[in-house]
C-alpha positions in Angstrom: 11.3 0.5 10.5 9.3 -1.2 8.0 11.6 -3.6 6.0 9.8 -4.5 2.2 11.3 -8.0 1.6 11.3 -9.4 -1.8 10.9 -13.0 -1.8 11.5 -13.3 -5.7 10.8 -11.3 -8.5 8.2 -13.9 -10.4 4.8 -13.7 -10.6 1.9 -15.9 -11.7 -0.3 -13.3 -13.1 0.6 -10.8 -15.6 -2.1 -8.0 -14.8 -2.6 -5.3 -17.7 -1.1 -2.7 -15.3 1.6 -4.0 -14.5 2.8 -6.7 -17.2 3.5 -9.7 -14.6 7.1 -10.0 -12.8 10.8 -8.8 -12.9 13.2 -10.4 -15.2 15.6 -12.5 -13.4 18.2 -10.0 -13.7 16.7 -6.9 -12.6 15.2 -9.0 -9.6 16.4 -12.8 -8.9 13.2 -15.1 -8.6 14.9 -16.4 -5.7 17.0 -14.5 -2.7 20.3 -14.6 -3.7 22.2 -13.4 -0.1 22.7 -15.3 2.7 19.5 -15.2 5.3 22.1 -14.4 8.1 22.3 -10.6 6.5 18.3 -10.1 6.8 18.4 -11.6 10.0 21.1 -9.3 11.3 19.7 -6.2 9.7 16.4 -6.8 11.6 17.9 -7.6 15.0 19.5 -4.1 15.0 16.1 -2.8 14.8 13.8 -2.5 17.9 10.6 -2.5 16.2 10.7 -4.1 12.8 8.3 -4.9 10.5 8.7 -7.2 7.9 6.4 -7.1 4.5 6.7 -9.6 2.2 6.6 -8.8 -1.5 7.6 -9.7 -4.7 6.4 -10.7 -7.5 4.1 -12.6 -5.5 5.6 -13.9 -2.6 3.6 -16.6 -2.1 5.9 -18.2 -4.6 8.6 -18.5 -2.1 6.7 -19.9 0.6 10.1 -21.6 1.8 12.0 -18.4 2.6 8.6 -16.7 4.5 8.6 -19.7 7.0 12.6 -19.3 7.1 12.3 -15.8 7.6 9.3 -15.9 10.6 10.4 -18.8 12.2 14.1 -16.8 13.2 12.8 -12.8 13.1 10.4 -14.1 16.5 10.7 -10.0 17.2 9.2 -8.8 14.0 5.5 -7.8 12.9 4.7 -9.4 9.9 3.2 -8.2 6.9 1.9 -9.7 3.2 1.2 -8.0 -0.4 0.0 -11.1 -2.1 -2.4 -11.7 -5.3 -3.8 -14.3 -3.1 -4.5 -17.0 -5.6 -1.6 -18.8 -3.4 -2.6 -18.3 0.1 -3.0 -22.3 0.7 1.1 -22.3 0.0 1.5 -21.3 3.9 0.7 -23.2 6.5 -2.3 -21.7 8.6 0.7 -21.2 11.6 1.9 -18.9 10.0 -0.9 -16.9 9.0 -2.2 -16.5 12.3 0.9 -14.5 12.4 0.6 -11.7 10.4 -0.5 -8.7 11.2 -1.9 -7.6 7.9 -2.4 -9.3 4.9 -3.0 -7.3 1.5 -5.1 -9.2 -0.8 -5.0 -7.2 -4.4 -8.2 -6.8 -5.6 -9.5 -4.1 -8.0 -13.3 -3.7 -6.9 -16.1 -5.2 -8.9 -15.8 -8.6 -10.1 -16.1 -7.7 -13.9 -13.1 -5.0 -13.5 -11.0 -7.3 -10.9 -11.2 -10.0 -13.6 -10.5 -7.2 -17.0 -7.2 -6.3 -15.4 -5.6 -9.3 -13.2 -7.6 -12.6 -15.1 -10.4 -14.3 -15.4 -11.5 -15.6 -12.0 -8.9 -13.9 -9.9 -12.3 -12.1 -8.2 -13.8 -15.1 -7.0 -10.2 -16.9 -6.1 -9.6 -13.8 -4.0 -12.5 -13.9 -2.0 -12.4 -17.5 -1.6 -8.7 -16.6 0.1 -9.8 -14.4 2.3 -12.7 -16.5 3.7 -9.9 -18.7 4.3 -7.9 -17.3 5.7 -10.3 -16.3 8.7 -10.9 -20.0 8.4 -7.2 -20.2 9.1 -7.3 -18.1 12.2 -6.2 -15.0 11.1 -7.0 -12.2 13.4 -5.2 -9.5 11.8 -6.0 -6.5 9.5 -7.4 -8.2 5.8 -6.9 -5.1 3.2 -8.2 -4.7 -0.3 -5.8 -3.4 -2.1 -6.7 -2.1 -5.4 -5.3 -0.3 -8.5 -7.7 2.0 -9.9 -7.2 2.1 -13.9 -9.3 3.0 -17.0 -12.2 0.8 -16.5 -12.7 1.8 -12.4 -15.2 3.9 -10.6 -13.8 5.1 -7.4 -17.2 5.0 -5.9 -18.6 1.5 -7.0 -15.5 -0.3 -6.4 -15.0 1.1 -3.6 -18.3 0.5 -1.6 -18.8 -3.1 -3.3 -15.9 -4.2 -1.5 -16.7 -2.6 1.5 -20.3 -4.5 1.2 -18.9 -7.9 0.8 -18.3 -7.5 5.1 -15.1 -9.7 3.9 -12.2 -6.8 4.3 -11.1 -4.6 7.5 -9.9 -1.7 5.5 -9.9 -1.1 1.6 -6.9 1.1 0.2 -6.5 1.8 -3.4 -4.0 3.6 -5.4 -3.6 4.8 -8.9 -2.5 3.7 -12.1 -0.1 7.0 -13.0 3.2 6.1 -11.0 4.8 3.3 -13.9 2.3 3.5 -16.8 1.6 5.8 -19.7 -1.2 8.1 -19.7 -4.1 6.3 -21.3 -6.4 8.1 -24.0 -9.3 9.8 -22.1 -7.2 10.0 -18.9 -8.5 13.5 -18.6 -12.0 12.7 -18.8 -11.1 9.6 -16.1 -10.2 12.3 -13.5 -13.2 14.0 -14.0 -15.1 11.1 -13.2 -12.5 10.0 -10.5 -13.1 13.2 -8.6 -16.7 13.1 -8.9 -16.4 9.4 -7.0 -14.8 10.7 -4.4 -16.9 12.9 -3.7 -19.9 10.3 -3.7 -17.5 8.0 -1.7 -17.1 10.7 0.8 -20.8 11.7 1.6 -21.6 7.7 1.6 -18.8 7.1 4.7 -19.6 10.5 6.3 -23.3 9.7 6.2 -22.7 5.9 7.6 -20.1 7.3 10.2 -23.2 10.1 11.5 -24.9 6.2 11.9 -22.4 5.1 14.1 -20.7 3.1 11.5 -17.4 3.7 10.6 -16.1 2.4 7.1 -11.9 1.4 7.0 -11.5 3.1 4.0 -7.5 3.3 4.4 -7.2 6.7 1.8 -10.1 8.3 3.8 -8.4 8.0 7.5 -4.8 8.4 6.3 -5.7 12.0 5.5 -8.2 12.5 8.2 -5.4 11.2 11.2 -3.1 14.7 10.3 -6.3 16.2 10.9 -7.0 14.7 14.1 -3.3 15.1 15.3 -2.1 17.7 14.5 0.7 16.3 13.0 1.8 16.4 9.4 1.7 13.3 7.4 6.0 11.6 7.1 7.4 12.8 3.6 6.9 10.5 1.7 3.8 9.1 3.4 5.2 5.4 2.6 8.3 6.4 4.5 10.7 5.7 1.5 14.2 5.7 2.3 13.5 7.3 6.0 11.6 4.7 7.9 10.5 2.1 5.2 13.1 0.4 2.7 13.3 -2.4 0.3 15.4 -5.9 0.6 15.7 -6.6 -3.1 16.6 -10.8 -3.6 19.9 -9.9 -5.1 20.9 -7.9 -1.7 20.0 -4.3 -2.5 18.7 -2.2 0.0 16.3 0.0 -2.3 14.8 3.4 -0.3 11.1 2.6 -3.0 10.3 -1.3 -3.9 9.1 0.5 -7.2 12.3 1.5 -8.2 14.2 -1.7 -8.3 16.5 -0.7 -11.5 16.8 3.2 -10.9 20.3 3.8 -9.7 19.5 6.7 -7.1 17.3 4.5 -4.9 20.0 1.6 -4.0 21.1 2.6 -0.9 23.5 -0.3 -0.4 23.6 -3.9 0.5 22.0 -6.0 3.2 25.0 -7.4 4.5 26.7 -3.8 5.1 24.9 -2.1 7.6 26.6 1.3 6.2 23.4 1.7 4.2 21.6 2.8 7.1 23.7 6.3 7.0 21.7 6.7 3.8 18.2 7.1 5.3 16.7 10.6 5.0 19.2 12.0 2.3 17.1 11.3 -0.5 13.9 13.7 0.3 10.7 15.6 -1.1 11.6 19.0 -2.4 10.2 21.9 -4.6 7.1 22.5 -5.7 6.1 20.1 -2.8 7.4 21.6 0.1 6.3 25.0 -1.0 2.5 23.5 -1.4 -0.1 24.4 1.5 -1.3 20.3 0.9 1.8 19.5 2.0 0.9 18.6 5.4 -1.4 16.2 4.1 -0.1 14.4 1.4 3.3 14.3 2.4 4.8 15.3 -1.0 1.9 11.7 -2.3 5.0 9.3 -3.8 9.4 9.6 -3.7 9.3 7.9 -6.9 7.0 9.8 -8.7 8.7 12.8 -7.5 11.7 11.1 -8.6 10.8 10.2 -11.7 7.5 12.7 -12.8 7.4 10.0 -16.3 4.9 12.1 -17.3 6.7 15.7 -16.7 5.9 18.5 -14.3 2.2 19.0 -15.7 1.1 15.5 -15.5 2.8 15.4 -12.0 0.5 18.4 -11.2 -2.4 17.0 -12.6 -2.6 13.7 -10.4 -1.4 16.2 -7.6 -4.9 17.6 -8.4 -6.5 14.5 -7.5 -5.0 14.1 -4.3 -5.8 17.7 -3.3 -9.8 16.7 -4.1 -9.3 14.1 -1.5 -7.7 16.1 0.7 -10.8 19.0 0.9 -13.0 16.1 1.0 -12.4 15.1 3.9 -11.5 18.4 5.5 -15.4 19.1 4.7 -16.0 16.3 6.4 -14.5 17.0 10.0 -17.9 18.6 11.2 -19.3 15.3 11.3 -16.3 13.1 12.6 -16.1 16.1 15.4 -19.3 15.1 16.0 -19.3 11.5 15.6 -16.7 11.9 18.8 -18.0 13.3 20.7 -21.3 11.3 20.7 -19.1 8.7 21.2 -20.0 6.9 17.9 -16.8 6.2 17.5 -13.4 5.9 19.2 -10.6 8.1 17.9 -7.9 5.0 18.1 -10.7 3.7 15.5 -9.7 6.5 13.1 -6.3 7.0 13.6 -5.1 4.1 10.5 -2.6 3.1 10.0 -1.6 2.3 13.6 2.0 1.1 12.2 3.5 1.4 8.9 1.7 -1.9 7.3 2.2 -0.6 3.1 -0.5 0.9 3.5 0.9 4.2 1.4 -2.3 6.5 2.5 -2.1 8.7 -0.9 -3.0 7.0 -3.6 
């Protein structure tokens, strides 16, 4: 199980999509429960992965070292802005798994939403951290907004040779629609189908591209077996360690009353897992398979009603038929042996990689 621990609600940025971190009493900038509880939680688990998250959990630098230095069984995991990264010793690095580095593509649209010079600290972090001796999975993780191009973004990251996998996901989950949204998905769409025929076209030249939305969507393919509803595995095989206790089935929905499933210390919370599911008009849906019903809390939630639900629905479809239309070529790309199927088959464990944006 994948086990999204806050390490404090603060935040050191105050990007325009998200408006910086949680007040202290909607989530405490330090834990509040005793490290025992987490640490019990986890040994009951045979398999668990820990993410850290906050805020920006490089801000409690303290309680990751507490955290990997007793939970010796875990796989770790980071979403960080990583403007912070020299906060943890390079020991601990070489530890992790996979480290998100939130990014949002070009420098001059990284830099309109997240600050001026966050681009360039970014990818001074992630050059050190290879420095450091990380061997794991490096991920760009970006939030596509007004001012993004699927398609340049995208590939520009890719191009930097810097990241492993690049995953992105959409601003439509928290914030209000923005004026032209409608035109946004036109272009969006039209991206991803120019995104598409660039990795097809590079994987029929034996080079294969991580771009993290692409495979998600391509491994049901490959399988034959339908994507976990929700894809993120909210409240069935992921959860959320809040620092005031909480055990939360989304790390989005840190105030919403239906998504507290209980409290670290009580391992009753674990009864809880699965009851709170994907429904109508998802299950109904012949995308299902695929996108796994895309997001619990948007399902939850649908802040912009049933039609605007169905119109980012509409976006995820688009990525879906790309890359069925694709299959042709990664049939063929296998069978030439220009690539290995363990090669496409991402994520390999649940690292927060959600695969839908």
């Amino acid at each position: 199980m994948l086990y999204i621990v806050f390490t404090t609600g603060a935040c050191n940025l105050k990007c325009s999509y998200c408006g910086g971190g949680f007040p202290e009493y909607k989530v405490p900038s330090r834990p509040r429960y005793p490290l025992k509880a987490l640490l019990e939680a986890l040994a009951e688990d045979p398999e668990p992965v820990v993410a850290f998250y906050g805020g920006e959990p490089l801000l409690n630098p303290e309680f990751i070292e507490e955290v990997m230095d007793e939970a010796r069984q875990a796989r770790f995991v980071v979403q960080t802005n990583a403007t912070l990264v020299e906060a943890l010793p390079a020991k601990y690095w070489r530890r992790f798994d996979a480290a998100l580095l939130s990014i949002d593509g070009r420098r001059e649209v990284t830099d309109a939403y997240r600050g001026r010079g966050v681009y360039d600290k970014v990818l001074e972090a992630a050059r050190l951290l290879r420095s450091m001796g990380f061997k794991g999975d490096l991920v760009a993780r970006m939030t596509l907004s007004k001012l993004s191009d699927v398609y340049l973004d995208v590939v520009h990251l890719l191009e930097l040779g810097l990241f492993d996998h690049v995953h992105w996901q959409l601003d439509v989950v928290w914030s209000p629609r923005w004026p032209g949204f409608e035109e946004w998905c036109r272009r969006y769409v039209h991206g991803l189908s120019r995104l598409m025929e660039f990795w097809a076209e590079e994987l029929e030249s034996g080079r294969l591209h991580g771009v993290a939305p692409i495979l998600g969507v391509l491994k049901p393919f490959l399988t034959g077996e339908p994507l976990e509803p929700p894809p993120c595995g909210a409240g069935r095989s992921a959860v959320a360690v809040s620092t005031d206790g909480r055990v939360l089935a989304c790390p989005i929905a840190v105030e919403e009353g239906w998504a507290t499933l209980g409290w670290v210390w009580d391992p009753s919370w674990r009864r809880s897992l699965g009851k709170l599911s994907i429904g109508e008009p998802c299950i109904s849906c012949s995308y299902y398979a695929w996108c796994g019903g895309r997001c619990l809390y948007a399902y939850v939630e649908q802040l912009w009603g049933l039609e605007g639900f169905r119109q980012v629905c509409r976006l995820t479809t688009w990525l879906i038929d790309e890359v069925r239309r694709a299959l042709p070529v990664v049939n063929e790309a296998l069978s030439r042996g220009l690539v290995a199927l363990d090669a496409l088959l991402y994520p390999n464990f649940n690292n927060t990689v959600e695969v839908i944006p």
